[in-house]
C-alpha positions as CSV (number, residue, x, y, z in Angstrom):
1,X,0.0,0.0,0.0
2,X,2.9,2.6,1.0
3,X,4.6,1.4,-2.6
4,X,1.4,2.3,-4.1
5,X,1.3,5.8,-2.3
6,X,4.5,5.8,-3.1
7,X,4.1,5.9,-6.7
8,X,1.3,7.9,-7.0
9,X,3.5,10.8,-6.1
10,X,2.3,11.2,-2.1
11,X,5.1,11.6,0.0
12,X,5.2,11.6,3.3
13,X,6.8,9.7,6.4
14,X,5.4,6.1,6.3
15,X,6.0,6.5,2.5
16,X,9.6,7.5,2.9
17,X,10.4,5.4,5.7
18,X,9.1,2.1,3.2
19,X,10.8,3.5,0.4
20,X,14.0,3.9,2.8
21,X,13.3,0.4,3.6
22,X,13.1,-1.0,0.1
23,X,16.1,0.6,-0.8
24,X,18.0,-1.0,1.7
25,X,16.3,-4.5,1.4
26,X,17.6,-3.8,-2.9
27,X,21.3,-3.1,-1.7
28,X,21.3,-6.2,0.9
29,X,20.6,-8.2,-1.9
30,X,23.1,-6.5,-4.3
31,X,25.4,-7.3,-1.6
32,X,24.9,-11.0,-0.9
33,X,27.5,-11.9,-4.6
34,X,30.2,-10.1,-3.3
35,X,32.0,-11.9,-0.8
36,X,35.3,-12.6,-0.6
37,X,37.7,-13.8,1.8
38,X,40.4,-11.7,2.9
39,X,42.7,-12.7,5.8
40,X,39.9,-10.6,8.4
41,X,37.8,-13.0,10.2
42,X,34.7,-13.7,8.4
43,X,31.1,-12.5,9.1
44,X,27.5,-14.1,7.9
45,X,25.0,-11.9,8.0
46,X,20.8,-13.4,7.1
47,X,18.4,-11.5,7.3
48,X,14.6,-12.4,6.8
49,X,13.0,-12.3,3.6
50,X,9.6,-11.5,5.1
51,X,10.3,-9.0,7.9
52,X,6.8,-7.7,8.7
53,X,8.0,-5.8,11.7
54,X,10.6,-3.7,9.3
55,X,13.4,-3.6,11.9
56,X,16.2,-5.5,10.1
57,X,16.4,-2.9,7.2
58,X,16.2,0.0,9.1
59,X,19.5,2.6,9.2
60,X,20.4,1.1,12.8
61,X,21.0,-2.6,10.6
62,X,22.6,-0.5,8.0
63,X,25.2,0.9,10.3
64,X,25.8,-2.2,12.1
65,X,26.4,-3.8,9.3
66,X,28.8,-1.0,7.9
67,X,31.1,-0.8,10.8
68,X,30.8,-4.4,11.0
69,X,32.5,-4.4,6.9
70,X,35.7,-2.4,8.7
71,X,36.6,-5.3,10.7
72,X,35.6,-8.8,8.8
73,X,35.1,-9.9,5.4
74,X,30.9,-9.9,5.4
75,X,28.6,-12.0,3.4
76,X,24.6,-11.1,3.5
77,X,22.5,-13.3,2.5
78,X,18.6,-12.9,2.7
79,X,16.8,-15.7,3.5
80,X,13.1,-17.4,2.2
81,X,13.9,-20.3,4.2
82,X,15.7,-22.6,6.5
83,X,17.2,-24.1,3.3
84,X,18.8,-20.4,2.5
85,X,19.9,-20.6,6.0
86,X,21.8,-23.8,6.1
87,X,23.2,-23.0,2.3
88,X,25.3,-19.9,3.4
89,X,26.3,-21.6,6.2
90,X,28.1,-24.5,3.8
91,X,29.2,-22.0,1.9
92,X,31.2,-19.5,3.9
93,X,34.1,-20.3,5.5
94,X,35.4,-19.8,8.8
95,X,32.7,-17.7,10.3
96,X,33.5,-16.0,13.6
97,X,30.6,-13.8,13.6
98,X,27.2,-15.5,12.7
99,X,24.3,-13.2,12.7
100,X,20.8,-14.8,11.9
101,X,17.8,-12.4,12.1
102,X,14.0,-12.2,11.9
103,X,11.2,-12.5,13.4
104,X,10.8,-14.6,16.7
105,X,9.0,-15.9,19.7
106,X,11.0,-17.4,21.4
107,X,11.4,-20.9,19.8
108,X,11.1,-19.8,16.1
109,X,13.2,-17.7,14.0
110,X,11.2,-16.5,10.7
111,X,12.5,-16.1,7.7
112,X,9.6,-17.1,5.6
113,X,6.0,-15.7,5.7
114,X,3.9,-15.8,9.6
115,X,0.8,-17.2,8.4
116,X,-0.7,-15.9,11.8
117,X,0.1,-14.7,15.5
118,X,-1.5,-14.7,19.0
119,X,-0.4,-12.9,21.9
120,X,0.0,-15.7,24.8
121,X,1.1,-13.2,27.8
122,X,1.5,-9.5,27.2
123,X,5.0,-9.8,27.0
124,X,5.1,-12.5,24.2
125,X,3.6,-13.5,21.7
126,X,3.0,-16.7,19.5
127,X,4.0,-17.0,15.6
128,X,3.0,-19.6,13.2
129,X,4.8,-20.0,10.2
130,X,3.1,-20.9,6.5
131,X,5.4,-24.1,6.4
132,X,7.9,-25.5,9.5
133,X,10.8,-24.7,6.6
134,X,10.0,-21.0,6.6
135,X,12.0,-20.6,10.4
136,X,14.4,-21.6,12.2
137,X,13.0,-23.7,15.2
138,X,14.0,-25.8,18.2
139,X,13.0,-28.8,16.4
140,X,15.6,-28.5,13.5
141,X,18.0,-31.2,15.1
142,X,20.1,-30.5,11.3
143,X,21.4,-27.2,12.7
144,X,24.3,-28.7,14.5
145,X,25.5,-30.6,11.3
146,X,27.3,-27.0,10.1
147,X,29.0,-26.6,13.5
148,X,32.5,-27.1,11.7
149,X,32.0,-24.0,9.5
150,X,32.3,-21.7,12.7
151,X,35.3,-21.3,14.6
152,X,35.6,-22.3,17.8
153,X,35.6,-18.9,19.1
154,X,32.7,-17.6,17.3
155,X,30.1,-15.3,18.5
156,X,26.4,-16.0,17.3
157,X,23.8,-13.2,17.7
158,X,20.2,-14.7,17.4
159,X,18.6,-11.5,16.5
160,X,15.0,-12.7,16.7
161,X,12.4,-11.8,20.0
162,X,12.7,-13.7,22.9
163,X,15.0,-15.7,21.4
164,X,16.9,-15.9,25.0
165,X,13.4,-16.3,27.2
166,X,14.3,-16.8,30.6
167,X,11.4,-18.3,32.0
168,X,12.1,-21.3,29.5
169,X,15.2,-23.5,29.2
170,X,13.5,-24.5,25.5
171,X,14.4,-21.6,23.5
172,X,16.2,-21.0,20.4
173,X,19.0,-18.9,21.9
174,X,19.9,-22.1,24.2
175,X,19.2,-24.9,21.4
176,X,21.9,-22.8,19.0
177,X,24.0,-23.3,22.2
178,X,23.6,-27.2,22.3
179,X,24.2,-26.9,18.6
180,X,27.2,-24.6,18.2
181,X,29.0,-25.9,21.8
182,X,31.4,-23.7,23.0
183,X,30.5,-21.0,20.8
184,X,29.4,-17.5,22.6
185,X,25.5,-16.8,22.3
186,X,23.6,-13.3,22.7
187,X,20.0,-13.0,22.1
188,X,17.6,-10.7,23.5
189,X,15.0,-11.8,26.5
């Protein structure tokens, strides 16, 4: 609707803001080609291809990932899918810093479509996803198959909400810990 309005010649904040969006969703994806591995320490960056919530192509992602470019060799890859997912981690090399974002709820990562959502507590809330393969879940025992592409001192930041719940051990922040052992974890509460 905003790329309609858009368009149509009205301008305004929510139409800028999308449009700021787009743009950087266009350059993520011009981006994802271009790696190549220098002698820094490597970076994987995936970010959701649905993002209904519009906070991982947002200026704040931009310049994290930015300074981030000054300090490792950086491959972005946006993901449909937990197949996308697992494919860029096969395919990049020693990662020290693994960043997967999108939406959450504690146990899912999204990178796919939500078919639906319900809010369970006031604090959190409960996704469902079109098909299991469109997140990341606790459930996807595969995950610690690529543990050999990150270095044993790598850092993974589960950018997804809740991902870290504290008032449940079964979250995805601690299953990529059982996964990745040894590695270090940070994902919000």
């Amino acid at each position: 609707d905003l790329i309609k309005k858009a368009k149509k010649g009205i301008y305004n904040q929510e139409v800028n803001l999308a449009m700021g969006l787009l743009k950087n969703k266009q350059l993520l994806l011009l981006d994802e080609d271009r790696f190549i591995d220098t002698r820094k320490p490597n970076a994987l960056f995936v970010f959701p291809l649905n993002n209904p919530f519009n906070e991982f192509y947002d200026a704040q992602a931009m310049d994290l990932l930015e300074l981030t470019k000054k300090k490792y060799d950086s491959r972005v890859v946006i993901a449909k899918n937990e197949k996308d997912f697992y494919s860029a981690l096969s395919t990049t090399p020693n990662i020290d810093l693994l960043v997967i974002a999108g939406a959450g709820d504690g146990k899912q990562l999204f990178f796919g479509p939500i078919k639906d959502y319900k809010n369970v507590f006031s604090e959190h809330m409960t996704l469902f996803a079109s098909k299991e393969e469109d997140c990341l879940d606790v459930s996807d025992s595969e995950l610690g198959s690529y543990v050999s592409q990150l270095k044993q001192n790598a850092t993974i930041l589960v950018a997804a909400c809740s991902a870290g719940r504290r008032d449940t051990k079964d979250n995805l922040a601690n299953f990529v810990a059982e996964s990745f052992k040894g590695r270090t974890i940070i994902a919000p509460t």
